[in-house]
N, C-alpha and C positions, 0 to 999 in steps of 0.2 A: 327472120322476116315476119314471121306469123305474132311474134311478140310486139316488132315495131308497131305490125297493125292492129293486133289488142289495145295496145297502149294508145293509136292516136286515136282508134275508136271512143275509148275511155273519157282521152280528156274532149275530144270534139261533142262530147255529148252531158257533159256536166254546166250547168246553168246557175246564176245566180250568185250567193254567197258563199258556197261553194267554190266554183270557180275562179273567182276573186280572193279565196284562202288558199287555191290551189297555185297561184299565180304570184300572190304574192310568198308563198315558201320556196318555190321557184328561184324567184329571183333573190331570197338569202343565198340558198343553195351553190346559187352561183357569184356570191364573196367568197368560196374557198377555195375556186380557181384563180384568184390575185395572190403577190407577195401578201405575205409570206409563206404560205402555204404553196399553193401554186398546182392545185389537180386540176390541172387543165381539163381533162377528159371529165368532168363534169357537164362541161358547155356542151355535151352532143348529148346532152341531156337537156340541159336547162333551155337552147338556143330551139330545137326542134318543138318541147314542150311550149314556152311561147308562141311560135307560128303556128301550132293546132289549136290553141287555148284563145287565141284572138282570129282568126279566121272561123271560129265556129260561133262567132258572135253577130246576132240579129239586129244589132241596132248598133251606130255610131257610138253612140252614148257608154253601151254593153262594151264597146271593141276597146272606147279611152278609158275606160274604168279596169278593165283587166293588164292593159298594159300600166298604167298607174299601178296596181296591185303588182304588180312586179317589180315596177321600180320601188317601190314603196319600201318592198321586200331587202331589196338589193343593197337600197341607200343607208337604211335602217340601219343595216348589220354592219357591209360596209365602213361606214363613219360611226361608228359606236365610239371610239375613240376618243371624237373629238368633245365629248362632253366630260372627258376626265381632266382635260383642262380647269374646269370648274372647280373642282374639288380641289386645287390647291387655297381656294378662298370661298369654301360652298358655303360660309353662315352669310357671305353676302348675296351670291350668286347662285343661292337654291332657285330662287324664281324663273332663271335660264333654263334651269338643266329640261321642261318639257319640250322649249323650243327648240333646243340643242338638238335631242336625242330623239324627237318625231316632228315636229311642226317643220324643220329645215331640210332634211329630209324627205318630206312629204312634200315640199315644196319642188327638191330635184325630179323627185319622180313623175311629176307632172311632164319633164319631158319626154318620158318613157309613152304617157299617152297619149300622145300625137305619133308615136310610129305606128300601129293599125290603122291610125286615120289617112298617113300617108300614104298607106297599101291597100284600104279601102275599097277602091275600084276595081281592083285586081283580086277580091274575096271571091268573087264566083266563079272565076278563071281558072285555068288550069293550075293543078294543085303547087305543079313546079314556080311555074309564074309568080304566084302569089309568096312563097316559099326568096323569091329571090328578089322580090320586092321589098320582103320585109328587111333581107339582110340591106339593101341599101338603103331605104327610110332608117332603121337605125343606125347604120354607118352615119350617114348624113347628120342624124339627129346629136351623136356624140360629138361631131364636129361643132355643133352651135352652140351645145352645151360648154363647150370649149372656149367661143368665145362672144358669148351673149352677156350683158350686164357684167364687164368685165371679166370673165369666163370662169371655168371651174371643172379644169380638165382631169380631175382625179380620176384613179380608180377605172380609167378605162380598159375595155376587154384584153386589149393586142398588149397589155402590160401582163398578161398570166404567163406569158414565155420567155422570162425573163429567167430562166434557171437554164434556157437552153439557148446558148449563147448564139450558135447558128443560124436560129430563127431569128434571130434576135436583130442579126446582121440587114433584113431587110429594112429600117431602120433609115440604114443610110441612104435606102432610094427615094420609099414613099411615106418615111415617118410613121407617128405610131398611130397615125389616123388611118393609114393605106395599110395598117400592120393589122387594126382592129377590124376592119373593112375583110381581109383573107380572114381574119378569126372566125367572122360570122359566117364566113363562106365553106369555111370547113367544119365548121359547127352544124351545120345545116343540112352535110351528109345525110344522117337519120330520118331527114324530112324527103330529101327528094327521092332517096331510094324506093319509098312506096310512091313515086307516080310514073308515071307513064315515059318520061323523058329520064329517067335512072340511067340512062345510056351513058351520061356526062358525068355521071359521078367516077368513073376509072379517074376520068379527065383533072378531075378536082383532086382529087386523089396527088394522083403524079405530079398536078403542082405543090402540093405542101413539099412531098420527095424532093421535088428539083429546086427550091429554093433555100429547105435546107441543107441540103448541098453544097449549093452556091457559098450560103454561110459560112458553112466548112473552110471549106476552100479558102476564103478570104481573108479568114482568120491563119488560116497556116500562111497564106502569103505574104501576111504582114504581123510579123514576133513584134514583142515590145519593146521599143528602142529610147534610146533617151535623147536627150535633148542637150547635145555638146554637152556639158556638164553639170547642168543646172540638178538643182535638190530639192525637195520642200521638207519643212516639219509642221509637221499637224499637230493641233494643242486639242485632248479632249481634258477638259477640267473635270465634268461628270459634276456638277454643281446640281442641286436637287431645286427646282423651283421656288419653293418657297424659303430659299435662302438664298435665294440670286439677288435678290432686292433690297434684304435685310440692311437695314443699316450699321448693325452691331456686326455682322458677318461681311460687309461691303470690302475690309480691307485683306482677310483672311482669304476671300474669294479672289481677289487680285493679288494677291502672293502665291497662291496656286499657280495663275496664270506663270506669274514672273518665274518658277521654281522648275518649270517644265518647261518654258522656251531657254531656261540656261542649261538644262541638264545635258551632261557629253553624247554624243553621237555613233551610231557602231556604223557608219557609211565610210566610205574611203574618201569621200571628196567632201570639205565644206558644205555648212546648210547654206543656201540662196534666199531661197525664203522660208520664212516662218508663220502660220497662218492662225489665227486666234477667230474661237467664232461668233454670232453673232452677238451684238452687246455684250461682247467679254468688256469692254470701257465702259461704264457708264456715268462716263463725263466727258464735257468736252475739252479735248486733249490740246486746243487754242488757247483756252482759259486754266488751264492748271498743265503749267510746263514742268512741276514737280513728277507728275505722273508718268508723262512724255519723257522726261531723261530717265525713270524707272527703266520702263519699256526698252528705250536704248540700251542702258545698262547691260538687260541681262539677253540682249541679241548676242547672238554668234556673230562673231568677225563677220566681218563684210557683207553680212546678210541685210534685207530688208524684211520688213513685216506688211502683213494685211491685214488690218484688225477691224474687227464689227465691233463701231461705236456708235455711241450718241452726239449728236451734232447740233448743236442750237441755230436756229434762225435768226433772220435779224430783226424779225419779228418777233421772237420770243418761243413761237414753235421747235417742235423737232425734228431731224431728221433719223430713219433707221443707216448707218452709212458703213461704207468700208475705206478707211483710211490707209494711207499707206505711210509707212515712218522707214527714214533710214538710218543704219546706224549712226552714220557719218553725218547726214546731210539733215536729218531730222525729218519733218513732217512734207511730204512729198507731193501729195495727191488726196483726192477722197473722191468715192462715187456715195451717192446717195439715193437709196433705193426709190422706184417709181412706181411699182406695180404693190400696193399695197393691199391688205387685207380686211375685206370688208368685214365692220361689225369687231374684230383685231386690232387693227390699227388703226382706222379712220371710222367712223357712222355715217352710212349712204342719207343722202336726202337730208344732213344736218339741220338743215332751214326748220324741215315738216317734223323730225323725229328727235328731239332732244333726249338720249341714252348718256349723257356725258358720265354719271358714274361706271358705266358698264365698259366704255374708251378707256378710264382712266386707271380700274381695276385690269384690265389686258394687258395695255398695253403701257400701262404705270408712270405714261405719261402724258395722256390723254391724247388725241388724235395729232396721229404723223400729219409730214408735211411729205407731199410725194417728190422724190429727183425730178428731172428732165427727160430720163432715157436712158435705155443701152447703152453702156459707156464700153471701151477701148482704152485701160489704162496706160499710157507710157512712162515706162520708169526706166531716165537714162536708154542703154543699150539692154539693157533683161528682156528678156520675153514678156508679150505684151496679156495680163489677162484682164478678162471682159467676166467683171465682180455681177455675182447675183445672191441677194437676201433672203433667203429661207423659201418663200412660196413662188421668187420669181424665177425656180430652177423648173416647177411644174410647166409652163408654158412651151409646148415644140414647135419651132421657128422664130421665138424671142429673147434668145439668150447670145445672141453674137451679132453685132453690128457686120454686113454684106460688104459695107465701103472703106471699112477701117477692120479687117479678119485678125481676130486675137490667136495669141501661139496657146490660151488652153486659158478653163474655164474656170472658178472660185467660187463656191459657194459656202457661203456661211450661213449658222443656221441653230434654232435653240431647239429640241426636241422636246426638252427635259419637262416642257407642259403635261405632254402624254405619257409620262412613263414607260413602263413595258408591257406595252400596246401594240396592237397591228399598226397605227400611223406612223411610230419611225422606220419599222422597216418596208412600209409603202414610200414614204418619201425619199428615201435612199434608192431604191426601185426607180422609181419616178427620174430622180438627177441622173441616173445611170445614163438613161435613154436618152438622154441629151448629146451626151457625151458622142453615142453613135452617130446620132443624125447630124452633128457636126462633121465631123471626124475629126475631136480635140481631143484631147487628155481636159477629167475633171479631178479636182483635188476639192477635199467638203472637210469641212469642220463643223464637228456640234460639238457646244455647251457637252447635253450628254447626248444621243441618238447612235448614229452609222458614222464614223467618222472616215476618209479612205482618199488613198491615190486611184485612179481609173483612168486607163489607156485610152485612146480613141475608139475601140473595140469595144469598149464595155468591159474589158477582163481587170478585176479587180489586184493590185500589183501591191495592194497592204492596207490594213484596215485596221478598227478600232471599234470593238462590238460594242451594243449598245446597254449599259449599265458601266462602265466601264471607263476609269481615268490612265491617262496615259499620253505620249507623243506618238507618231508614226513617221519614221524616216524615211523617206522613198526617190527615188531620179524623178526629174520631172518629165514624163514621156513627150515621145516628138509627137506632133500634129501628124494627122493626113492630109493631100490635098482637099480641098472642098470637095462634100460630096454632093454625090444627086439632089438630096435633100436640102443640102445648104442650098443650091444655085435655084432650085427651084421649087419649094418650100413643098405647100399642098397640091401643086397644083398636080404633081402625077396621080394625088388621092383622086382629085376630082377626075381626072380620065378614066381612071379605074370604076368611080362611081357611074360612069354617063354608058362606059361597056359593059358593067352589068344591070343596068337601065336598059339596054339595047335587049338585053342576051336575053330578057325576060320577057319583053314587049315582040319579041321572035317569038321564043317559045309562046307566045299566047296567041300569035297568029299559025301557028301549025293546027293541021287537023290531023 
């Protein structure tokens, strides 16, 4: 006790540039509570230190500039990653790498400071009040972060528990917005112990106990079962970037693919499907049916395929897509992804900002042409999946059409931009969580990344580590029925937001 209050002594009373160094190491600090690492107990560090480091601030100005320095911090380190992309073509794309690696960044954190400002009024308040103000101004904030200007739900808090499968299970009720929401809440411990209302901390307490519990439990209630007899095989090729595209290397690459979807099986029941990931084709499989009887060829008997291709418009654009080919019957289906990746795959504001070589070098075919939507693929009587392309697994409550519920989710996916980096095993993290808030089985292919079968539960049932070529043969696990979270997305988040709105606007009217 005598420590906590040295220490919030300490930072409540440093000013200036200081403060703003202090704030912003903070929030690095607290990137090594997310995958891959995962020291969660960081946060009762990092979450308390912010609420004294912005409530000791004398000016609005003072309060958005410290929480910026945190964010600033966080996003920095964070998304370091993603400017190793660059480097598979840095004599073009030196000029990125400062926007990459701080200007974009510096841009997220901007919404870090607006949560002081949201708690604002609440600064000379009782310390608890203010304490639990802030946990829901930044709940809330990561919410909009989520999905403002298209959103850019990375890397959020309620994702560092993700090594503890129990926790992991709430998920299924309030998503990992109402997951990140209890993080801050239990992060915050160390704040309200030194005020006056510490009464409630048993309280908070016994809820992390009894929810992971809960998870517990859930988990043992429901083992991994399959699904009548269905299979899948996972193609990781492990194809290095800068030989994905190559032209000399173009067919060598696709003989990989063909070499691993024919290779024998150590399962006992026939493969179903076979999943290839994204732009493993990079043609369109319409216009060169040489390629498409390949494909067939080296399918397992009666199987069908999902393959991430390239899809021409009829305009002449492209789509990023997932096709579906049967052995038998040939070319069956295709979804074509919709949620695209700004500055990646498309240039926001094309009118005002002409980037076209910078589209063209990413995404090697200069700006997609976006799908229509969450699709629901049906193929025949198989089980129906609802296909999503590398960044559209990030989004929680956009990956399964409500009116058309898919038997489990597909995600394809190229990692092999970031090497081995924190971003594929965050993004692997990231699709996991999906998988619960459903209650689906996901099955994910990378190029090279995280390759893996995953139960409705999150429990991973076979994989394919990241640096690494290979198949994975796996059952394709049953669905659960819809959960909480399917039938009613955020909305338990936002109740949880409005009672501890409540709980704090209490405590400030107690004497």
């Amino acid at each position: 006790m005598n420590f906590l209050s040295s220490l919030e002594r300490r930072l409540s009373s440093v000013r200036g540039i200081k403060k703003y160094g202090i704030a912003c190491g903070l929030g690095a600090l607290m990137t090594l509570a997310l995958p891959p690492i995962g020291a969660f107990y960081l946060l009762l560090a990092c979450v308390p230190g912010f609420i004294w480091l912005t409530r000791s601030s004398t000016t609005k100005m003072g309060a958005f500039l410290t929480g910026w320095a945190f964010g600033a911090g966080y996003f920095i380190v964070s998304l370091y990653w993603v400017s190793v992309a660059l480097f598979v073509d840095i004599s073009s794309f030196w000029w990125v790498l400062p926007l990459s690696v701080i200007a974009g960044p510096a841009v997220l954190a901007l919404y870090y400071g607006l949560i002081p400002l949201l708690a604002w009024r609440h600064r000379k308040s009782e310390e608890a009040t203010y304490a639990l103000m802030i946990v829901a101004s930044w709940s809330l904030i990561e919410w909009v972060r989520g999905h403002a200007l298209t959103g850019f739900p990375w890397n959020l808090p309620g994702y560092t528990w993700n090594n503890l499968s129990p926790l992991m299970q709430t998920n299924a009720a309030i998503g990992i917005y109402g997951l990140t929401l209890l993080t801050f809440l239990w992060s915050s411990i160390p704040a309200l112990i030194l005020t006056r209302h510490k009464k409630f901390v048993p309280l908070i307490m016994v809820s992390f106990v009894v929810i992971a519990s809960g998870g517990a439990v859930r988990l043992y209630l429901h083992p991994t079962q399959q699904l009548n007899n269905y299979t899948v095989r996972i193609i990781q090729p492990n194809i290095e970037q800068s030989l994905k595209w190559s032209p000399q290397d173009r067919q060598r690459n696709f003989q990989h693919h063909l070499e691993l979807t024919a290779a024998p099986t150590s399962l006992h029941q026939p493969i179903t499907f076979v999943i290839w990931p994204e732009t493993a084709v990079t043609v369109d499989l319409l216009q060169h049916p040489d390629v498409t009887r390949a494909i067939r060829a080296s399918l397992p008997e009666g199987s069908t395929a999902l393959l991430g291709t390239l899809r021409e418009t009829d305009t002449g654009g492209f789509f990023n897509s997932v096709s579906v080919l049967d052995k038998k019957s040939g070319l069956v289906g295709n979804y074509n992804k919709h949620h695209l990746v700004p500055f990646g795959e498309y240039i926001p504001f094309r009118r005002f900002l002409n980037m076209t070589p910078v589209a063209s070098g990413i995404a090697m075919v200069g700006d997609f042409t976006p799908g229509i939507g969450i699709s629901t693929l049906h193929i025949r009587a198989l089980p129906k999946p609802s296909p999503l392309v590398c960044y559209e697994a990030i989004f929680p409550g956009e990956v399964a059409r409500h009116d058309d519920r898919p038997d489990w989710l597909v995600n394809v996916t190229n990692d092999a931009w970031y090497g081995k980096t924190a971003g594929p095993h965050q993004h692997f993290e990231i699709a996991r969580v999906r998988a619960i808030e459903e209650g689906l089985p996901l099955v994910r292919s990378a190029n090279t990344g995280i390759s893996a079968t995953i139960d409705p539960l999150g429990r991973v049932i076979g994989i394919e580590k990241l640096g690494t070529k290979g198949v994975v043969d796996t059952i394709l696990p049953h669905p659960l029925p819809p959960t909480l979270y399917s039938r009613f997305g955020d909305t338990l988040f936002f109740l949880l937001l409005l009672l501890l709105a409540i709980a704090g606007e209490t405590l400030k009217s107690q004497k």
